[in-house]
C-alpha positions as CSV (number, residue, x, y, z in Angstrom):
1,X,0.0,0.0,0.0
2,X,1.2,3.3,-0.9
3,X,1.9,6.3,2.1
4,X,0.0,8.9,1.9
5,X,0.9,12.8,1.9
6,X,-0.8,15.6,2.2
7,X,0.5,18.8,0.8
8,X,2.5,20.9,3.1
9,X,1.2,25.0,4.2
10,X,3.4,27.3,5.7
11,X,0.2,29.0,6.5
12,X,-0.5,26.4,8.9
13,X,2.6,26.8,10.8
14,X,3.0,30.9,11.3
15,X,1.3,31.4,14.4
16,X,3.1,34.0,16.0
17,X,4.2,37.4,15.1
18,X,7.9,36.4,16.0
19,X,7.0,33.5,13.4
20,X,4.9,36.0,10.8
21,X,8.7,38.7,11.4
22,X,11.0,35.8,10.9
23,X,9.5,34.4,7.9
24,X,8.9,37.4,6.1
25,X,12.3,38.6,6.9
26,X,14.1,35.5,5.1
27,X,11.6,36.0,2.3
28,X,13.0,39.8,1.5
29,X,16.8,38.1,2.3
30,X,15.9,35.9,-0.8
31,X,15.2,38.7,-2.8
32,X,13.5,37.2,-5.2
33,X,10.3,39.0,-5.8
34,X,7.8,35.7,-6.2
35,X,9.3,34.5,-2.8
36,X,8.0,37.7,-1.3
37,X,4.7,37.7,-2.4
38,X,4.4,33.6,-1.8
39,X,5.3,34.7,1.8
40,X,2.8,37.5,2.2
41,X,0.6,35.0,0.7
42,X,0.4,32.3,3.1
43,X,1.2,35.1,6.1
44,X,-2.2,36.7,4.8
45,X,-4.4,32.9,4.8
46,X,-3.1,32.5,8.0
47,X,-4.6,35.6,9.6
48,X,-7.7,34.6,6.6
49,X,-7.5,36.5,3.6
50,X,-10.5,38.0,3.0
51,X,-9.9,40.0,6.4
52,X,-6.7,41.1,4.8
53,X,-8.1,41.9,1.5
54,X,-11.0,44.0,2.6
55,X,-8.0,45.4,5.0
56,X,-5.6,46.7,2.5
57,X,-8.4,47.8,0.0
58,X,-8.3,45.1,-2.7
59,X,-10.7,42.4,-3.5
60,X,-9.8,38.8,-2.3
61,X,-9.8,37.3,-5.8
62,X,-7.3,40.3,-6.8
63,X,-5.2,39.3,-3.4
64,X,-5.4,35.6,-4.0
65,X,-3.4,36.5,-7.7
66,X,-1.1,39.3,-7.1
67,X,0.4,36.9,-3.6
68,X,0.2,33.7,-6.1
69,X,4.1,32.5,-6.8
70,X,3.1,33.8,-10.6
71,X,1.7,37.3,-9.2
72,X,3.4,40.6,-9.0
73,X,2.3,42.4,-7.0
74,X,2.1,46.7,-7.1
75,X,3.9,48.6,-4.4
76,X,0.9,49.9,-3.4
77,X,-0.6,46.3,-2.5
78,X,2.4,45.0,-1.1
79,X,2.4,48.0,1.6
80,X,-1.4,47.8,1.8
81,X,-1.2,44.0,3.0
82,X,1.7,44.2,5.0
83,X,-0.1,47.4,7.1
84,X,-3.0,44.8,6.8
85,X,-0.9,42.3,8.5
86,X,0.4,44.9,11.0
87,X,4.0,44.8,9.5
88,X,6.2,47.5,8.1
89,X,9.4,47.6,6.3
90,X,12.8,49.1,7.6
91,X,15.8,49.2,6.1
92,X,19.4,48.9,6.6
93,X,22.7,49.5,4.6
94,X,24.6,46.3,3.9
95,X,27.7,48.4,2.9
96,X,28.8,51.5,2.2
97,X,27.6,53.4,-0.2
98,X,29.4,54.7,-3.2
């Protein structure tokens, strides 16, 4: 007989803003863009994402693509979710600057 699986969601497994910080924070350290928005994704279902849609002032369906590993999302919807989401971005020199 053959195992089963079932498919794996970080959204399952964020459960604390220490948890929501870290993960997002190695998402940006990626840099790639999709990894971002995947992140916010599954930080959004986690905290349910028609809250967070409704919340940063797009619709769910709209949300659902721009956080999909194919979206891209606008600057304006990435700040809009991540106020949502009760985050905000600083940032920091990694070297000097030229």
């Amino acid at each position: 007989m053959a195992d089963r699986t079932t498919a794996w969601d970080m959204a399952e497994h964020i459960a604390t803003p220490e948890a929501v910080a870290a993960y997002l924070e190695a998402a940006f350290e990626d840099g790639e863009p999709a990894v971002v928005a995947a992140a916010l994704g599954a930080i959004a279902r986690s905290k349910g994402m028609s809250a967070v849609a409704r919340e940063a002032g797009v619709t769910r369906e709209a949300l659902y693509k721009a956080l999909s590993p194919e979206g891209d999302p606008r600057l304006s919807t990435l700040l809009g979710v991540m106020k949502a989401l009760g985050l905000h971005l600083t940032v920091s020199a990694d070297r000097p600057a030229a």
